[in-house]
LOVEX-370648 format. One record per residue (C-alpha): residue in one letter; x negated, y negated, z negated. Coordinates in steps of 0.25 Angstrom, whole numbers, plus 5000, padded with zeros to 4 digits. Last residue first. Layout:
<sites>
aXYZ
...
</sites>
This chain:
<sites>
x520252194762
x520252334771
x520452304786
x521952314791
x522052174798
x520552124796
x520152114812
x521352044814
x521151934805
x519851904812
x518951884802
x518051744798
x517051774790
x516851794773
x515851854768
x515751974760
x515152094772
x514251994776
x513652004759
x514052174764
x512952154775
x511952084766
x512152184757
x510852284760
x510052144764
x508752244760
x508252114749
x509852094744
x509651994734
x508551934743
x507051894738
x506551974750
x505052034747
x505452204744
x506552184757
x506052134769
x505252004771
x506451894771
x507551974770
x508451884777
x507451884788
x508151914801
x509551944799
x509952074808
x511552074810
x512152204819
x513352214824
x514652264824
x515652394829
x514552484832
x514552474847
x514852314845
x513452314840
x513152144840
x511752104836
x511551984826
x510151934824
x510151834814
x508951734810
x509051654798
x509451524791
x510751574788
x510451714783
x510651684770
x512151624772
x512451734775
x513951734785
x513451604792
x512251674796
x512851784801
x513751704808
x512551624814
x512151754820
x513351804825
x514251894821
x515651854827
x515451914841
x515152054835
x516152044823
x517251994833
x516852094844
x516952214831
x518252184826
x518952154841
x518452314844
x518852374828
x520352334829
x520652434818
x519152444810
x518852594809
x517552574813
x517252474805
x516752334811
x515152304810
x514252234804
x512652284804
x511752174794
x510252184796
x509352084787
x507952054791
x506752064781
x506452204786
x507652264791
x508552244780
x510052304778
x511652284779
x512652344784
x513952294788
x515552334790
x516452214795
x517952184792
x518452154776
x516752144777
x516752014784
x517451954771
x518551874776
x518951734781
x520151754792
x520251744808
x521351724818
x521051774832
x520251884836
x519551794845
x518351894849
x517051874844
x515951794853
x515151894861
x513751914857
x512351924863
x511452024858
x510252024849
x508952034852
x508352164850
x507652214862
x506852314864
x505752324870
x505152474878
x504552594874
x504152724883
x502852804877
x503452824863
x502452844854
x501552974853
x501653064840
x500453114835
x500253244829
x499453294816
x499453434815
x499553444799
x500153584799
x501353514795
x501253404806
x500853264804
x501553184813
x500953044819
x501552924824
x500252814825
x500652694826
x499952624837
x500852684849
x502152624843
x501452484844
x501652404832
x502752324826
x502852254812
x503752234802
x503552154788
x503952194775
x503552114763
x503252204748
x503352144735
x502452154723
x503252134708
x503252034701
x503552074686
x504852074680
x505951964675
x506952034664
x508252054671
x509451994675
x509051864669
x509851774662
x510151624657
x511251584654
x511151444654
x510051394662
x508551364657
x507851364644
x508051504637
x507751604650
x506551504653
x505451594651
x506051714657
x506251654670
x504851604671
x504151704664
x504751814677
x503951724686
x502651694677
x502751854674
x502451904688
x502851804702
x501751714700
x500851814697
x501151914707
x500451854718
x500951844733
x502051794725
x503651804725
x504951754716
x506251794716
x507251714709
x508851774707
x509851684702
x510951754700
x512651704697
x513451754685
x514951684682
x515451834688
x514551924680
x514851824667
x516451894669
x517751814674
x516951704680
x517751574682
x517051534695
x516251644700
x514651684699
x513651764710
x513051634715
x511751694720
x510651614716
x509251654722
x507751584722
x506651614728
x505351594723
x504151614733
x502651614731
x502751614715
x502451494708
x501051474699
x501051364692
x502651324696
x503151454689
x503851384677
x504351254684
x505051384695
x505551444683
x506251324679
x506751284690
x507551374694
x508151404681
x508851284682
x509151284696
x510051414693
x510751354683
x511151234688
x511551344701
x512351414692
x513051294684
x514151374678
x514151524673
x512951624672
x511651624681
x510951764681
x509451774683
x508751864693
x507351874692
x506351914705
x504651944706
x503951954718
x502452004722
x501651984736
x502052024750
x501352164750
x501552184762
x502452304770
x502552314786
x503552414792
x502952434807
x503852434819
x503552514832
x503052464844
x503452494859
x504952484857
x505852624859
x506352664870
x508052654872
x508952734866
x510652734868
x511352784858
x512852834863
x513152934852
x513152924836
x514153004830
x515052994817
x515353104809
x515753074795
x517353124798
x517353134813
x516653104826
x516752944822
x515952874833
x514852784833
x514152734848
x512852674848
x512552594860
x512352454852
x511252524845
x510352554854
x509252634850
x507652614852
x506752734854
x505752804848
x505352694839
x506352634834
x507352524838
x508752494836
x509252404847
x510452354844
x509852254832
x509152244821
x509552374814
x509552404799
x510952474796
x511752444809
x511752584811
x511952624796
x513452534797
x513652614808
x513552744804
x514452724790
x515452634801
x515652754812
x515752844797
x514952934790
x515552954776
x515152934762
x515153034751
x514653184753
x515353294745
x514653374736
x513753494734
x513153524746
x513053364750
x514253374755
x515053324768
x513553294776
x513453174783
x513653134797
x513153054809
x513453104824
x512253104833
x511853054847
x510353084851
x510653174864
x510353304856
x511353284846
x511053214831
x511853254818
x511453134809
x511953174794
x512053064785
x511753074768
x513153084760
x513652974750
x513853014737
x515153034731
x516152914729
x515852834741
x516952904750
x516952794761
x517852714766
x517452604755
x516152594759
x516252514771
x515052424768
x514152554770
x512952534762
x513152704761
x514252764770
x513752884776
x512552814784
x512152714774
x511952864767
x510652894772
x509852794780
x509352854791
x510552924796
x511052794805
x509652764809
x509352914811
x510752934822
x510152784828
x508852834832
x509352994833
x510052924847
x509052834850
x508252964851
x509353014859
x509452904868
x508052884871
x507653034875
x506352974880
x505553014868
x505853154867
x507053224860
x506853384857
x508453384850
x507853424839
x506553354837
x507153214841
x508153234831
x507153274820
x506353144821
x507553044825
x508353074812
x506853034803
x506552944815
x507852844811
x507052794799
x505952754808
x504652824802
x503752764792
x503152894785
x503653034790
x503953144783
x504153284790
x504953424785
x505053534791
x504053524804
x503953604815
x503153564824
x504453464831
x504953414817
x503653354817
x503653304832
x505153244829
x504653184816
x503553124824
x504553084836
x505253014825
x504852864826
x503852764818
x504052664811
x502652594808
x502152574795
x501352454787
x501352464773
x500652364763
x500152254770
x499652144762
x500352024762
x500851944776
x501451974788
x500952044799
x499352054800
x499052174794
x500052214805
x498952204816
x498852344820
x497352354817
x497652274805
x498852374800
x497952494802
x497852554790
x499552514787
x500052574798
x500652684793
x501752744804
x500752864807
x501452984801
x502253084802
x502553214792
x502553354793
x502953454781
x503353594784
x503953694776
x503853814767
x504553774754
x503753854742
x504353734732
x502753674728
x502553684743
x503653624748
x503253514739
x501853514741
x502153504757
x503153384755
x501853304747
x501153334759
x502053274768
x502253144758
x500753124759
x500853144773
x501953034776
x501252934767
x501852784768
x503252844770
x503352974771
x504953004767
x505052974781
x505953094781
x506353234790
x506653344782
x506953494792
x508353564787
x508053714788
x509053724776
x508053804768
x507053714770
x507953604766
x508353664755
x506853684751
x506453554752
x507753494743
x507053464731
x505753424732
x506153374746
x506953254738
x505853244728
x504753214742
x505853114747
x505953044736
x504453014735
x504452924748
x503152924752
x501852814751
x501252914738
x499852954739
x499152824740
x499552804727
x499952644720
x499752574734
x500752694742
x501752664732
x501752524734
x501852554752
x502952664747
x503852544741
x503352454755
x503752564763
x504952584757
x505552434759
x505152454773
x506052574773
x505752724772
x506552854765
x507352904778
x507753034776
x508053154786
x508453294784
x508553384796
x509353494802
x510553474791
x511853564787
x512553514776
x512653464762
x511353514755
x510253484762
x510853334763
x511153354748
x509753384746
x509153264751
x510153174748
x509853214732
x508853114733
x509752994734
x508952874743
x507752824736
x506852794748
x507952764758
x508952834767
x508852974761
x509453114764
x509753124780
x510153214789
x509853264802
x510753364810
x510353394825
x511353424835
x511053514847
</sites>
C-alpha cells in the first residue's frame, strides 16, 4: 500500500491558495504543512506577550476557513504544526470554524514540547543570556501517529520536527512501530525533502533555468510505501492550471542537503543516514527515494531557546563616486563623536563595494554602508542613534543619502539550543473527545556520531582553468541556528558525472572554504563528503552569530551564501566544463 501526503506551506506566510490548490489538483490521503522555525517561535513568543490567547499561526486557521469543507469532502486527513506556542487554542479555534460552516470533523491536537514553566527545574533558565522567552523541545510523530490512530481529521501540533508531520500519517498507515528503523528513516528523509514546500519542485533551486518558472511553482507530493521508500511528485494542475516547476534527482537533492549538519540526520524517532540515500529518476517528476538505512535515535531531544537579547536598530547609507572609503570613515566618526555619552552595546560597521570604474549609471558608481547598532537598553539605540545620522546629513561626505528615514529600535530575539532527556518532555495528545494520552519515548536510543569524515584528495583531471564554481556545482544554502549549511553537489545530468563529483569531494576542504569566503576565514568548518548524492555537505559554525533576528549580516538566514560560492571563481578542470552551459 502507498500512502500520498501532501503538502501546502513551508513557512509561516507561505501562499495561501496552496492549500486549496493541493485539494484541488489531485488525489491526496493527507495534507501536511510545516509553519514553524526558530525564527517563528520567537514572532509567536511576541505575540504570545501582547494576548495569551494567540501563540499559533493565523494563516493556517484562514487557509481551513476556506478549504475545510473540501477536504472533508475529499476524505483527505490535515496534518500541521500550525500550533505553535498554543496547540489547544488553535484546536479549539478549528472546532468553531467547522462549527460556524456545519463541518462535522474532528479536531485533535499534541502537546507537551513547552518547556518554558519548567526552564529552571530543567536547568535551561541558565543557558545563555537575556530573558527567556520560548523554550520547546522537538518532538516526534508517534503523537500524530496515535491521533490519526483514534480517529482524528484534523490534529495540530506545537513544536513538532518538521519531518513528523510526513512521519505522523506514514507511521499510522503502514502500522509502523518504533523498532521498524529503516522505514521511519525512510518517512525521515521522505518529510525533510516535502517539508519545505516548493524548495522541492524547484524553488531556491540554483538550476532554475531548466525549469518552467513561468507559472507558479507546484507544492510536493511524497507517495510513501510500506517499507518506508517513497517517490516525490507534485500534482500536474492545481485544478484549474498547470503546475510550474519540476521534480527532479537535483530539485530533491538540493532540499536533502537543505539545513543538515552532517550524514547523520537526527530526529527523535530515529536517526537517518544520509550517505545511504539512493535518488533515481522514475520518470517525468517522479523521483524515488529507496535505500535509507535508520538507526535509533539519541537519548535527548533538542530544545529551541528564544531571549530577549535586548533592542537594535540599523541605517543604510549609500556612498556615490570617488573616494568611497574617505567617505566612509567620514561618516563614521562622526556619529560615533555623536553617541559617545551614551554608546550602544555594539556598533557594527558594513561597506560593501558595490561601485565600478567608469560607472555607466549612478546605480553602478553606488556603494553601502550599512551600520547596525545593539543595546540591552533601548535608549541608546532609539532616537539618539537614528539623530546621529540625521544630524549630520549636511556636514559630512558628499552625497550624502540614506535609503530610508532612520526608525526606532526595535527588541531582538537571540536563539540558543538546548538538549534535554526525551523522557522529560512530556509528549502528549489531546484527543477529540478530549482523552488525554501520553505517548512513551523511545525505549532503545543510542549516540551518534557527527564528525566529519575523512576525504580522498581530488583526482588529477589534468589541466585546470579560473571559473565560477556555479558554471559546474549546484548548492543550497540556509541557517541552522547561528551556523551556515551549504549542500554542493554535481547535476545529475552532468556528462562525466563520476570524476566530477571525486574532484568536488576531495577539493572541498575546510581551508577551501575558507579561502573561497573570506568571512568565514577565521571560523570553524565542518565539511561532510555525500558521494551518494553527487557532493557534500558545508556547516560554517557561527557565521550567523546568534541565529537570525540578532545577526547584523546582509543575509541573516545565509539563504545566498551558497549562490555567493556559486560566484567565485576556482580552479576547474577543463574537462569537467566541456559542454556545460557558460
Amino acid at each position: 500500500m502507498t500512502v500520498r501526503i501532501g503538502n501546502c506551506s513551508g513557512y509561516y506566510g507561505d501562499r495561501p491558495t496552496a492549500f486549496r490548490e493541493m485539494l484541488k489538483g489531485g488525489e491526496l490521503d493527507y495534507l501536511t504543512g510545516d509553519y514553524l522555525a526558530e525564527l517563528t517561535m520567537l514572532i509567536l513568543g511576541k505575540d504570545r506577550m501582547k494576548d495569551p490567547e494567540a501563540g499559533y499561526a493565523k494563516t493556517f486557521l484562514r487557509q481551513l476557513q476556506d478549504g475545510l469543507a473540501l477536504a472533508r469532502e475529499k476524505g483527505v486527513k490535515v496534518v500541521a504544526n500550525a500550533g505553535g506556542l498554543n496547540p489547544a487554542g488553535l484546536a479549539a479555534r478549528i472546532r468553531e470554524l467547522a462549527q460556524e460552516q456545519g463541518i462535522d470533523v474532528r479536531v485533535a491536537h499534541v502537546e507537551g514540547d513547552d518547556l518554558l514553566p519548567r526552564a529552571a527545574e530543567l536547568g535551561l533558565s541558565d543557558v545563555g543570556g537575556g530573558s527567556l522567552l520560548t523554550a520547546n523541545a522537538y518532538l516526534g510523530a508517534f503523537g500524530i501517529a496515535a491521533a490519526l490512530d483514534a480517529g482524528a481529521d484534523v490534529v495540530v501540533t506545537g513544536r513538532v520536527t518538521d519531518a513528523s508531520v510526513v512521519m505522523g500519517p506514514a507511521i499510522h498507515a503502514h502500522g509502523w512501530g518504533r523498532d521498524d528503523l529503516d522505514a521511519l528513516a525512510g518517512a525521515l528523509v521522505a518529510g525533510h525533502v516535502i517539508e519545505c514546500g516548493t524548495q522541492a519542485t524547484g524553488g531556491n533551486f540554483s538550476g532554475f533555468r531548466d525549469l518552467d518558472t513561468w507559472r507558479p511553482l507546484g507544492f510536493p507530493v511524497a507517495e510513501v510505501d510500506a517499507d518506508g521508500s517513497s517517490v516525490i511528485t507534485k500534482h500536474a494542475t492545481t485544478g484549474a492550471t498547470e503546475t510550474g516547476g519540476a521534480v527532479t534527482v537535483d530539485t530533491v537533492t538540493a532540499q536533502l542537503l537543505y539545513e543538515v549538519q552532517g550524514p547523520a540526520y537526527l530526529n527523535p524517532d530515529v536517526v537517518a543516514h544520509l550517505d545511504t540515500v539512493a535518488l533515481t529518476q522514475e520518470g517525468p517528476d517522479r523521483v524515488r527515494i529507496s535505500g535509507v538505512r535508520g538507526t535509533p535515535p539519541p537519548a535527548t531531544t533538542k530544545v529551541c531557546l528564544n531571549l530577549l537579547g535586548g533592542f537594535r536598530n540599523g541605517v543604510d547609507l549609500l556612498l556615490t563616486g570617488l573616494d568611497i572609503e574617505a567617505k566612509a570613515a567620514w561618516v563614521r566618526r562622526e556619529v560615533e563623536a555623536a553617541l559617545q555619552d551614551d554608546p550602544p552595546d555594539e556598533l557594527v560597521w558594513t561597506l560593501d563595494r558595490t561601485d565600478v570604474y567608469d560607472p555607466p549609471t549612478q546605480a553602478a558608481a553606488t556603494s553601502y554602508l550599512r551600520c547596525a547598532a545593539k543595546s540591552s537598553r533601548p535608549e541608546p539605540v532609539g532616537r539618539t542613534f537614528s539623530d546621529a545620522f540625521v544630524n549630520v546629513a549636511l556636514a559630512s561626505y558628499p552625497g550624502f543619502t540614506l535609503t530610508a528615514p532612520p526608525g526606532r529600535g526595535t527588541p531582538y530575539g537571540v536563539y540558543r539550543p538546548a538538549y534535554v532527556p526525551q523522557s522529560e518532555v512530556p509528549h502528549v495528545v489531546v484527543h477529540a473527545d478530549g482523552r488525554r494520552e501520553d505517548v512513551a519515548p523511545p525505549t532503545a536510543t543510542a549516540e551518534v556520531s557527527v564528525e566529519p569524515a575523512d576525504v580522498t584528495a581530488a583526482p588529477d583531471l589534468g589541466e585546470s582553468q579560473p571559473r565560477p564554481l556555479g558554471e559546474l556545482v549546484h548548492a543550497r544554502s540556509g541557517d541552522k541556528g547561528g551556523d551556515a549549511n551549504v549542500g554542493l553537489w554535481i547535476p545529475a545530468d552532468h556528462p562525466r558525472r563520476a570524476d566530477a563529483v571525486a574532484w568536488l569531494v576531495g577539493v572541498v576542504n575546510a581551508g577551501w572554504v575558507q579561502g573561497m569566503l573570506p568571512e568565514a576565514a577565521d571560523l570553524d568548518v565542518d565539511v561532510h563528503p555525500l558521494p551518494n548524492l553527487g557532493g557534500v555537505n558545508v556547516v560554517v559554525r557561527g557565521l550567523l552569530g546568534e541565529g537570525v533576528s540578532s545577526s547584523t549580516r546582509l543575509d541573516p538566514q545565509a539563504k545566498a551564501v551558497g549562490e555567493w560560492l556559486r560566484a567565485r571563481v576556482t580552479a576547474v578542470p577543463t574537462r569537467l566544463l566541456e559542454g556545460r552551459r557558460p
